[in-house]
C-alpha positions in Angstrom: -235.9 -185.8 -76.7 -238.1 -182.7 -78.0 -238.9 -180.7 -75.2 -242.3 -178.8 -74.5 -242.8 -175.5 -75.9 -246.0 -174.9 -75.3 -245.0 -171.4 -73.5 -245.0 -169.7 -76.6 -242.7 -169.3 -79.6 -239.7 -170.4 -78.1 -236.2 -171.6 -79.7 -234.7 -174.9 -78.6 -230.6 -174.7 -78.6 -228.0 -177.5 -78.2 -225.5 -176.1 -75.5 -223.0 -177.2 -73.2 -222.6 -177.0 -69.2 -219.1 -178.0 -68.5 -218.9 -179.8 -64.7 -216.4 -182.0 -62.7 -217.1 -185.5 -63.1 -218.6 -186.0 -59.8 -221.2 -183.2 -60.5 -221.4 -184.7 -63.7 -223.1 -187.9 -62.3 -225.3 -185.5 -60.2 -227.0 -184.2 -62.9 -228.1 -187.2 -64.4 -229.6 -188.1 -61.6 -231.1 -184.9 -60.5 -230.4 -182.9 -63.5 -228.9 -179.1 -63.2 -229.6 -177.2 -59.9 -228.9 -173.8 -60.5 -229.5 -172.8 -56.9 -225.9 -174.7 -56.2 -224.3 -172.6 -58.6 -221.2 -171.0 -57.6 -219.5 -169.0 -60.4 -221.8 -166.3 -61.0 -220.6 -163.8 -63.0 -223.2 -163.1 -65.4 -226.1 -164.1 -63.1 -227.0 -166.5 -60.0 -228.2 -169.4 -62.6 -227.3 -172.7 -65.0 -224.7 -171.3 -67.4 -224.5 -172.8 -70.7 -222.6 -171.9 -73.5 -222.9 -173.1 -77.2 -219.2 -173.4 -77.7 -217.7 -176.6 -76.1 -214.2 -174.8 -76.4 -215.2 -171.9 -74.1 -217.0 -174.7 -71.6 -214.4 -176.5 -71.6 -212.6 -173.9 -69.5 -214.7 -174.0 -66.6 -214.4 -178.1 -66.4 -210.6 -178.6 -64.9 -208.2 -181.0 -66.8 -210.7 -184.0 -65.8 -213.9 -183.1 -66.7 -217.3 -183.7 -68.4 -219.5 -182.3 -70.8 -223.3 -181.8 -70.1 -224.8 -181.1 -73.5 -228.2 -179.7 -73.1 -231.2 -178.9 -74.7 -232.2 -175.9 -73.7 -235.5 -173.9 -74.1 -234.8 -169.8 -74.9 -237.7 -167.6 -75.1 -236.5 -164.3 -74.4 -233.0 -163.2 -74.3 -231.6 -159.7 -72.4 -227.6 -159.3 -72.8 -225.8 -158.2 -69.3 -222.5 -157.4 -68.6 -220.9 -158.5 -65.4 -223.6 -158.6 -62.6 -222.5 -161.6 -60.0 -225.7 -160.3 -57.4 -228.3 -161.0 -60.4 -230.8 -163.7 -59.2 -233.9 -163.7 -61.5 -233.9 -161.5 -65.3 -235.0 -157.7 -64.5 -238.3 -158.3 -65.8 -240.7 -161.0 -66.1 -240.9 -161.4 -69.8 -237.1 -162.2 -70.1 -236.3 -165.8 -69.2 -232.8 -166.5 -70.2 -229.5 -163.9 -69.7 -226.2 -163.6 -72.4 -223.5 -162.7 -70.9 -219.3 -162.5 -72.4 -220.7 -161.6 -76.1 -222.6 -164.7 -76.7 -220.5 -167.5 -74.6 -222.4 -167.8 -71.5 -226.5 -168.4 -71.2 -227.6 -168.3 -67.8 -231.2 -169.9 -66.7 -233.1 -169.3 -63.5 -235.3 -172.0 -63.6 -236.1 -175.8 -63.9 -237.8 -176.6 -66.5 -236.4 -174.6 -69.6 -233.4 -176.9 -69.5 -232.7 -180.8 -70.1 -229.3 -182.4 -69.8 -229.5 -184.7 -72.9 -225.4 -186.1 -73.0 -223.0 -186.6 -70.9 -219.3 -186.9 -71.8 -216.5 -187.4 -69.9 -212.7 -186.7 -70.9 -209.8 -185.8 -69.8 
């Protein structure tokens, strides 16, 4: 699936959201809701990361892979900030965070979960 980016010159990026199993099947029903997030520590929003290795860490020994496509406009690099909620300012749409590992999103429709795998 191609996504829509008609916003602007945008990049589209394979990356993965590693859940539990049961939030897994969630998400292809209702996709990612970043509102439910709960680890936070580059930003209240959907992390992604492009390496499965690093994802991999936040799934438990049973766990699943979302891989995503995910639209990136603008990027700003934070450090640790667990109370940020929305980017700083409107033009940025997407947070890095842990020297490239971790994208964080704020929104729903910049973000499509494409795959799902399971493994343990």
């Amino acid at each position: 699936m191609k996504l829509d980016n008609s916003i602007g010159d945008v990049r589209e990026e394979t990356l993965f959201h590693a859940t539990s199993v049961n939030n897994a099947i969630s998400i292809a029903h209702n996709n990612i809701d970043w509102r439910l997030t709960s680890r936070t520590r580059f930003g209240k929003g959907a992390c992604f990361s492009p390496y499965a290795p690093y994802a991999h860490r936040y799934a438990g020994r049973k766990g699943a892979f979302v891989i995503a496509k995910v639209l990136v406009k603008k990027i700003e690099t934070t450090g640790i900030n667990y109370g940020l909620e929305i980017p700083p300012t409107n033009d940025i749409d997407t947070t890095l965070g842990n020297f490239g590992n971790v994208y964080v999103k704020y929104d729903d429709h910049t973000f499509y979960p494409e795959y799902i795998v399971h493994y343990s």
